[in-house]
N, C-alpha and C positions, 0 to 999 in steps of 0.2 A: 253396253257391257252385259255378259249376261248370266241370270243368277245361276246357271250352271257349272260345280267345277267340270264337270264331263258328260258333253250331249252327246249323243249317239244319233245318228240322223239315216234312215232309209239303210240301215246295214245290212250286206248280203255275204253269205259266202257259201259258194256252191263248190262241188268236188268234183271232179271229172271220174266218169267211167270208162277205163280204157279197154279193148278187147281187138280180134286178131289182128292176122302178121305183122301186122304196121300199128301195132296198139291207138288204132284212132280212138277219138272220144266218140264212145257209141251214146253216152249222154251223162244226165247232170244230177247229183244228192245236193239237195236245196235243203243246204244243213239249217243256213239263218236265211231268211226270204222277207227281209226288208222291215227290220226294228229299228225303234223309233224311241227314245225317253233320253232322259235328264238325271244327274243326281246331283244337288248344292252339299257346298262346302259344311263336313260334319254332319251329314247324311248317313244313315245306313238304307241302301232299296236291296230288297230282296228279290232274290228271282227265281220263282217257282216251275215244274210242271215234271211230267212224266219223263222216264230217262230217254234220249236220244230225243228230246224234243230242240236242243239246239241252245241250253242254259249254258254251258261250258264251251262249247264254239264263239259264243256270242262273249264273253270276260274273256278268251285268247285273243282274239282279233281286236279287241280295244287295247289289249299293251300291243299289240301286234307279233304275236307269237305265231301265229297264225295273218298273211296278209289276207284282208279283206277280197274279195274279189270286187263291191260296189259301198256307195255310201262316204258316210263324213264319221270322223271321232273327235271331237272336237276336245281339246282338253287344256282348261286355263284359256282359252279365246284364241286357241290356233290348233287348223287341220292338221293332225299328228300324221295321217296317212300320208301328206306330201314332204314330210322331214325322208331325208337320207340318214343315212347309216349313222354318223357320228352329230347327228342331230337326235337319233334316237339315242345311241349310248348315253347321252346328258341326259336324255329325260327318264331313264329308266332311274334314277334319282326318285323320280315322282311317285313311278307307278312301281308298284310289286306286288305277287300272288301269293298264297299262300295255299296248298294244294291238296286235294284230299286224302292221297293215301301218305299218309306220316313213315311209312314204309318205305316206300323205294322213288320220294321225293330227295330220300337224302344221300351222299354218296359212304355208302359202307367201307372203303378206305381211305376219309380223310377224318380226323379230330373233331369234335362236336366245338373247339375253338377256331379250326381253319375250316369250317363249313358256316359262321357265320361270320369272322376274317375275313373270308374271298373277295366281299364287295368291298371292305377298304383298300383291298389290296390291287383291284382290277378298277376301280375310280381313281386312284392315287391320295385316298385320304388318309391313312394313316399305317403304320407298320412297325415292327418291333414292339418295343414297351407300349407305345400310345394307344397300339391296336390291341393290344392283351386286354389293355385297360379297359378299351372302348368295350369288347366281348365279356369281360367279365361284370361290365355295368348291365347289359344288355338281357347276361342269364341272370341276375337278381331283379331284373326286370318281370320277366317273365315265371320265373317263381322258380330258378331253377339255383343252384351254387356254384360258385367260380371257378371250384375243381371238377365240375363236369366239365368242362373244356378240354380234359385232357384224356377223356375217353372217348369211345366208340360206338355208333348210332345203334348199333345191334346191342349194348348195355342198358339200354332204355324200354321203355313199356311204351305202348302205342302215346298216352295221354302226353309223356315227355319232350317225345319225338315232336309232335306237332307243337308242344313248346319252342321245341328248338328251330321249326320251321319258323314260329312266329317272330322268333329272334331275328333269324334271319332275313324276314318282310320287312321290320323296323329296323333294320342294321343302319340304311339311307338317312332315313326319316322322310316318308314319303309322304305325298299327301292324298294319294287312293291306294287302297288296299283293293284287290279281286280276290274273296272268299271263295274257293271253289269247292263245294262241300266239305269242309273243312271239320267236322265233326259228326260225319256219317261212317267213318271207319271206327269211332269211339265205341266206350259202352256210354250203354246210358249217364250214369254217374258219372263220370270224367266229361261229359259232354257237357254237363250245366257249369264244371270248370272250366273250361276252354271259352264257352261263350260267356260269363262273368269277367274271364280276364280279356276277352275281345272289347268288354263292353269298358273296363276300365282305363283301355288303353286309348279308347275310341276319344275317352272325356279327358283323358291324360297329355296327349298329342294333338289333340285336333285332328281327327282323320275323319277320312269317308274312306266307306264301305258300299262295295257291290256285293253283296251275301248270296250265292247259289247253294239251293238247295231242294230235298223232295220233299224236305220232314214239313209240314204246313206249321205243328206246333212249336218247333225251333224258332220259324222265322216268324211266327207273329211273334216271339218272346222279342229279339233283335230285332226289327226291322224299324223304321219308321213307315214306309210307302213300300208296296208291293206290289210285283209284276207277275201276272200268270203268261208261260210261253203253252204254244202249242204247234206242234209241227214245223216248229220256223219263224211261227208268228207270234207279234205278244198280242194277246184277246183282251189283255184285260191290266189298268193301271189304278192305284188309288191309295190313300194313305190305310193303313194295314187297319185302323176301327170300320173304316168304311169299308173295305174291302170285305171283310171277317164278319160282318152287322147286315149288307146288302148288296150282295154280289149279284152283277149286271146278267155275264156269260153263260148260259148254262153249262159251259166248261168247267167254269168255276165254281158254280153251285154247286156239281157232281164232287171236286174234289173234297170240298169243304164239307160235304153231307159224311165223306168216309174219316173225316177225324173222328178218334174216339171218346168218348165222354168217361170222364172216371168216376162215375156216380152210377152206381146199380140198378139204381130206380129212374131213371131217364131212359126215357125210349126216344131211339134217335131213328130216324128212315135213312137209311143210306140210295143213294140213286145209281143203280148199276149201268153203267156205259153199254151197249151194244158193240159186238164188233171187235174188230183189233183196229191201232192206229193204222193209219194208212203209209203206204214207204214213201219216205224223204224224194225216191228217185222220179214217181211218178203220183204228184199229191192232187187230190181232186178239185174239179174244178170250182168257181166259185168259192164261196166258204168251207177255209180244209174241213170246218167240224162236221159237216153238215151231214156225212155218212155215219156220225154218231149221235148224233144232237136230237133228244125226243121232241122239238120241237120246231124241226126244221121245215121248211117251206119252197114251194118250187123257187122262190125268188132267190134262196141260200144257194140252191143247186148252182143258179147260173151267172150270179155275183157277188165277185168278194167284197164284202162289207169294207166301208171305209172305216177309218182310225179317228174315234171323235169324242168329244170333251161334254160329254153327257149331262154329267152336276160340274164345278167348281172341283178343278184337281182330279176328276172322277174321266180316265179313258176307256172307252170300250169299241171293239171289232166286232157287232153283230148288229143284222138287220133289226130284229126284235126287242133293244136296247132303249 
């Protein structure tokens, strides 16, 4: 049995590029190019890195909103990828997202009661009074009042809205949540609310969390274990002291050098990356860092580093590790 509620094993999902008269596939965005982790039961992993590096591909193709093109998702001790259709309807029970723009996650003409309704209603669990009930338990949950149910997503403020997405994740009672930036459309202050009540529900429910995000200092506050992606690839795993205290990757190193310190008198070095990322379509060879990495070596150029367990709990992608 294994201590995972949900591994992820060698996941890929590449995009096709189609062009002329017969739109063949002239080639391939190697959006996810072969990740690899775990998160146990009442876990929060974060997962970090640059935008379009493949953090939000990577939580769609695990509920499978996106089908995988390769790979395993293992979830509760059975490959989800090989369920059919009405094997997945029951399990979307399990899994739910919660999405980052609080905007136009939600649908602007239905009721902030029949937008988180829906899922009783399309399970067969409840309807009429029992489902009022159930939504009206749901926004006092969430820190919201029973007569919001009877208005409209456009009468709310950003911070509400993704209340009422959160509503809506926990309508089931699932037991993985996928955070998909979830508090990057926020302002600052409303963000340490959202993720206070993320955290309260987290201890309240029993849930795990997959946390995507770019902010570093969000998800060290959240996280238990943190993943850095990069280009496709995750470089870099460990629980968020270690990661945050002695980071392997010099990917990682560079990110964490650009947090900022709120103390005046601390001089910090930030480490400036060279370069732009390289395109998903055509990524380089050997180690993708390697055309940015101040410490790269002919051996990076023309091999990619294997995925390896460095300390206890500690993963890293890089020759120099």
């Amino acid at each position: 049995m294994s201590e995972y509620l949900v591994e992820v094993r060698d996941l890929k999902k590449h995009f096709p590029v189609r062009g002329g008269v017969f739109s063949k596939v002239r080639a391939w965005v190697k959006a996810v190019d072969g990740v690899s982790f775990g998160i146990c039961p009442g876990e929060t992993l974060g997962l970090v890195g640059e935008s379009g590096c493949g953090k939000t591909t990577t939580g769609r193709c695990i509920l499978r909103l996106l089908e995988p093109t390769a790979g395993e998702v293992v979830f509760d001790g059975q490959d989800i990828l090989q369920f059919d259709r009405r094997q997945m309807r029951r399990l979307r029970r399990e899994m739910q997202i919660i999405f980052q723009d609080p905007y136009g996650s939600l649908n602007a003409r239905m009721t902030v009661g029949d937008i988180i309704g829906e899922a009783y209603t399309v399970h067969g669990i409840a309807k009429g009074k029992e489902r009022a009930e159930k939504v009206n338990e749901l926004l006092e949950v969430v820190g919201l009042s029973p007569y919001h149910a009877r208005r409209y997503p456009h009468e709310f403020s950003g911070g509400q809205r993704q209340r009422i997405g959160i509503a809506r994740a926990l309508a089931l009672k699932p037991k993985l949540i996928i955070c998909d930036e979830p508090v990057s459309a926020l302002d600052v202050s409303i963000q340490s609310q959202i993720l206070n009540l993320l955290e309260d529900l987290q201890e309240e429910f029993g849930l795990t969390y997959l946390f995507i995000a770019h902010n570093l200092s969000v998800v060290q506050h959240i996280s238990d274990r943190v993943g850095v992606m990069y280009l496709g690839n995750l470089v870099e795993l460990a629980s968020k002291d270690v990661l945050y205290s002695a980071p392997k990757h010099p990917y990682t190193v560079a990110l964490l050098s650009a947090i900022p310190v709120p103390d005046p008198d601390v001089r910090k070095t930030k480490i400036l990356l060279e370069g732009d990322v390289p395109s998903p379509l055509n990524p380089p060879s050997g180690c993708t860092f390697h055309t940015r990495c101040p410490k790269a070596t002919a051996h990076c150029k023309e091999s990619r580093p294997e995925w390896r367990e460095v300390t206890p709990g500690h993963f890293v992608a890089c020759h120099l590790a």
